[in-house]
C-alpha positions in Angstrom: -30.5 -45.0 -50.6 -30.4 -48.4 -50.5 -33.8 -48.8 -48.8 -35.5 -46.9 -51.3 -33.7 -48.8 -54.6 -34.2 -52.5 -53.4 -38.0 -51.7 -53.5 -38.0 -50.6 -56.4 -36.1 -52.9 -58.0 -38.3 -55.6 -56.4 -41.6 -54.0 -58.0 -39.6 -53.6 -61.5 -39.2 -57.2 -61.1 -42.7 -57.8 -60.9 -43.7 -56.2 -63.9 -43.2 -58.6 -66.6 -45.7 -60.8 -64.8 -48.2 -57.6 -63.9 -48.1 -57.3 -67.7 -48.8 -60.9 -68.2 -51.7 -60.6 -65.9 -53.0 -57.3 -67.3 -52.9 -59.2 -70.5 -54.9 -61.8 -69.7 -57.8 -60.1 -68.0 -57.5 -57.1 -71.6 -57.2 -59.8 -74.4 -54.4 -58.4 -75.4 -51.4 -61.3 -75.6 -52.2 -62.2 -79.1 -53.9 -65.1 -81.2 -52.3 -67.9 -78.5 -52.1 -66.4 -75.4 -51.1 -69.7 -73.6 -47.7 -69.5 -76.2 -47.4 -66.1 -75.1 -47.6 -66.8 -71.3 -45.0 -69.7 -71.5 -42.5 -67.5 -73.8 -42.1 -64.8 -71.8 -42.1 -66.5 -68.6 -39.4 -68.4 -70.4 -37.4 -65.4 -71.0 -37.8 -63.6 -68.0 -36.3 -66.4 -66.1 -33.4 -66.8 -68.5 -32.8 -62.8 -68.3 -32.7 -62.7 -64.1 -30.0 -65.8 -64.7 -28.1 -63.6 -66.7 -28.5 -60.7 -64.2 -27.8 -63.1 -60.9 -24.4 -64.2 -63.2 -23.9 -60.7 -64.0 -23.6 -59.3 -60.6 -20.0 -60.8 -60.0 -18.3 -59.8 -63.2 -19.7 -56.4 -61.9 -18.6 -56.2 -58.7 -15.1 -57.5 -59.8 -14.8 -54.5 -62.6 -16.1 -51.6 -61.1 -15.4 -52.3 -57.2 -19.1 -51.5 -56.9 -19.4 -53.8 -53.9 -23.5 -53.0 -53.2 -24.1 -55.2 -56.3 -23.8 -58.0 -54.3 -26.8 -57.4 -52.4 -29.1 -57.8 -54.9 -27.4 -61.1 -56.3 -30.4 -63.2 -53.9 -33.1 -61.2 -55.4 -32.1 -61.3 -58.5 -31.6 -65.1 -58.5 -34.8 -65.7 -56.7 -36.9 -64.2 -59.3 -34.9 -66.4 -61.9 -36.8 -69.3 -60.3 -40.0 -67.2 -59.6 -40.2 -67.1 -63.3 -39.0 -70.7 -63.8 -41.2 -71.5 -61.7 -44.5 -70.1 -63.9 -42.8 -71.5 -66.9 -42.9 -74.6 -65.6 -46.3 -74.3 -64.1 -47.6 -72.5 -67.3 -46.0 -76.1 -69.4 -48.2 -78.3 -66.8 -51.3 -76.1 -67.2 -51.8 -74.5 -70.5 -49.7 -77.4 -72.6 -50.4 -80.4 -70.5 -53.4 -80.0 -68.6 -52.5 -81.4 -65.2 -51.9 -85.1 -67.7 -49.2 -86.0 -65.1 -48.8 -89.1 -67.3 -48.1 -87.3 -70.7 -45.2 -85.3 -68.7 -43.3 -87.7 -67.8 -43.3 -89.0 -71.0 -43.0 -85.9 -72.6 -39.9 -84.6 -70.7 -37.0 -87.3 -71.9 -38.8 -87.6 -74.9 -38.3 -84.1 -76.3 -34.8 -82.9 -75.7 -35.9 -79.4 -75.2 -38.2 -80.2 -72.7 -35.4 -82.4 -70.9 -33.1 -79.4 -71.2 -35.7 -77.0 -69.6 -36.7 -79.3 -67.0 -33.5 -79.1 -65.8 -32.4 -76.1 -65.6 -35.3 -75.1 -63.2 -34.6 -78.6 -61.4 -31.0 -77.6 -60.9 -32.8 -74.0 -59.3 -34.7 -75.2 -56.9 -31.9 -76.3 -54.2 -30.6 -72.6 -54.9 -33.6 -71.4 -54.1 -34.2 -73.2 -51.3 -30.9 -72.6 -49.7 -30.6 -69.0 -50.3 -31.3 -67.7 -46.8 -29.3 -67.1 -44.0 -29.8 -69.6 -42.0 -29.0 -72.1 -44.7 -25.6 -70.3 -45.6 -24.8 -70.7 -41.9 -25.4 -74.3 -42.0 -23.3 -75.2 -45.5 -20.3 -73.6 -44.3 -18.1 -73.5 -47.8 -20.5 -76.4 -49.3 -23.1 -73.1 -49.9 -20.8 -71.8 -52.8 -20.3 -74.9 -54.0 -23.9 -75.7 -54.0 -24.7 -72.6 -55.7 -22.4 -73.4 -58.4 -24.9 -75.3 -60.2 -26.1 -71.7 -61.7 -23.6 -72.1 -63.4 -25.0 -75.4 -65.1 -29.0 -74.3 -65.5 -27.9 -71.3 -67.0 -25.9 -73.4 -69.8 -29.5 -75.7 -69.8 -31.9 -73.1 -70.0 -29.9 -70.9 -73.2 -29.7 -74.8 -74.9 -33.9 -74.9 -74.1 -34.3 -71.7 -75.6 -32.4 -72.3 -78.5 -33.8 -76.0 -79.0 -37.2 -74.3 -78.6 -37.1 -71.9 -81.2 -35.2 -73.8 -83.3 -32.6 -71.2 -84.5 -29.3 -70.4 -83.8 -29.6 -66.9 -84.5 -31.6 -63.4 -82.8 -32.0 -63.7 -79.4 -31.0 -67.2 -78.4 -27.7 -65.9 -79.9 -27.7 -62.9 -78.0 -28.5 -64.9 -75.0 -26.0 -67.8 -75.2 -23.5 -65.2 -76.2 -24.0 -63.2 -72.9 -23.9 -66.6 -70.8 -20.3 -67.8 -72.3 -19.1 -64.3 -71.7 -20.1 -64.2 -67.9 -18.9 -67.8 -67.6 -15.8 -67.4 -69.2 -15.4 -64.1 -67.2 -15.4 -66.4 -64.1 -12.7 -68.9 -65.6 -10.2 -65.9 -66.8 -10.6 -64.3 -63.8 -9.8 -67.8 -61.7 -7.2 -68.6 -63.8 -5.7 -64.9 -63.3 -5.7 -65.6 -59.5 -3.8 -68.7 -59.7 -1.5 -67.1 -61.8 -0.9 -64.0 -59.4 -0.9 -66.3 -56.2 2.5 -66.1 -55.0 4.5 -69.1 -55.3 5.5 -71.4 -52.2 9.4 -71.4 -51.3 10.7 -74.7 -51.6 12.9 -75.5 -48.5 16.2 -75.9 -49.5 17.7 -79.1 -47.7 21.0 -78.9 -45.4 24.2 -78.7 -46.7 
C-alpha cells in the first residue's frame, strides 16, 4: 500500500506548481501574475510546514506510526516551495538587482522575516538524508529543531505581508501555536510521568 500512496502523494505535491505552470503558459493567473506566482508559492511552503509539524502530533494521537514516513517528504517540499518563493522575489520583484536585495531584506521587516525562515530550511534540507542522520548522531534532532523557529518566521512574513491579522494568516498562525504547543504539553506531560529517582537514604 505504501508503494502505491507515497507516489501519489508525491504527484499531489506537485500540483500547486503544475497549476502555476499551466497558468502561465493559459494566461490565466490574473491581472499580476508575478503577485500571483510569489503568493501561492508563499503559501504552499507555509502549508507543507504545517503538514511536516503536523505529522508528530499525529502519530502521537492516533498511534498511526506510518505518518512518520512521509514527515522528509513533506518537509522537503516545504523548501521546494520556499525555494520558488524566494527565487520568484529575486526574479519577478528584483530582477537579478543583487544590490537592491540586500538592501531590501533588513530593510523591510517582512522581507527579513521571510528570508529567514527559508534560511533556517536550508540546513534541514540539506541534512535530511540518511547518511547525514548517521553522521549527527542526536545533534540531527536538534538541528532539525529549527522548524520549529521558520515555521514561527514564515506565519510572522505572511501576516506582515498582507498586513492583517485576520483570514488566513489567522488560520495559519493559529494552526502553528497549536502544533507547537502540542509539542510543549506533550514534553511537559513526560516529565511529569517520568518516574521519580529514589533518593538513597544515608546509614543509620
Amino acid at each position: 500500500m505504501r508503494r502505491i500512496i507515497k507516489p501519489l502523494a508525491f504527484l499531489a505535491a506537485l500540483l500547486p506548481v503544475a497549476w502555476l505552470v499551466w497558468g502561465i503558459f493559459q494566461g490565466t493567473l490574473g491581472a499580476n501574475p508575478a503577485e500571483t506566482i510569489q503568493l501561492q508559492t508563499g503559501r504552499w511552503a507555509l502549508k507543507f510546514l504545517v503538514l511536516t509539524l503536523a505529522v508528530t502530533p499525529v502519530r502521537r494521537l492516533t498511534g498511526w506510526n506510518t505518518v512518520i514516513q512521509y514527515r522528509r517528504m513533506l518537509g522537503l517540499f516545504a523548501f521546494f516551495y520556499a525555494s520558488l518563493h524566494f527565487t520568484s522575489y529575486i526574479v519577478l520583484d528584483q530582477f537579478f538587482d543583487w544590490g537592491a536585495i540586500v538592501r531590501d531584506v533588513p530593510k523591510r521587516p517582512f522581507i527579513l522575516m521571510g528570508f529567514t525562515a527559508f534560511v533556517l530550511l536550508i540546513p534541514l534540507a540539506v541534512t535530511s538524508t540518511k547518511g547525514w542522520i548517521r553522521r549527527l548522531g542526536r545533534r540531527w534532532q536538534a538541528l532539525h529543531r529549527l522548524i520549529y523557529v521558520s515555521a514561527i518566521c514564515a506565519t510572522i512574513h505572511f501576516i506582515w505581508k498582507v498586513k492583517v491579522a485576520t483570514g488566513d494568516p489567522t488560520v495559519y498562525a493559529t494552526i502553528v501555536a497549536a502544533l507547537l504547543g502540542f509539542r510543549v504539553a506533550w514534553s511537559v506531560r513526560k516529565r511529569i510521568q517520568r518516574p521519580g529517582r529514589t533518593v538513597p537514604q544515608s546509614a543509620a
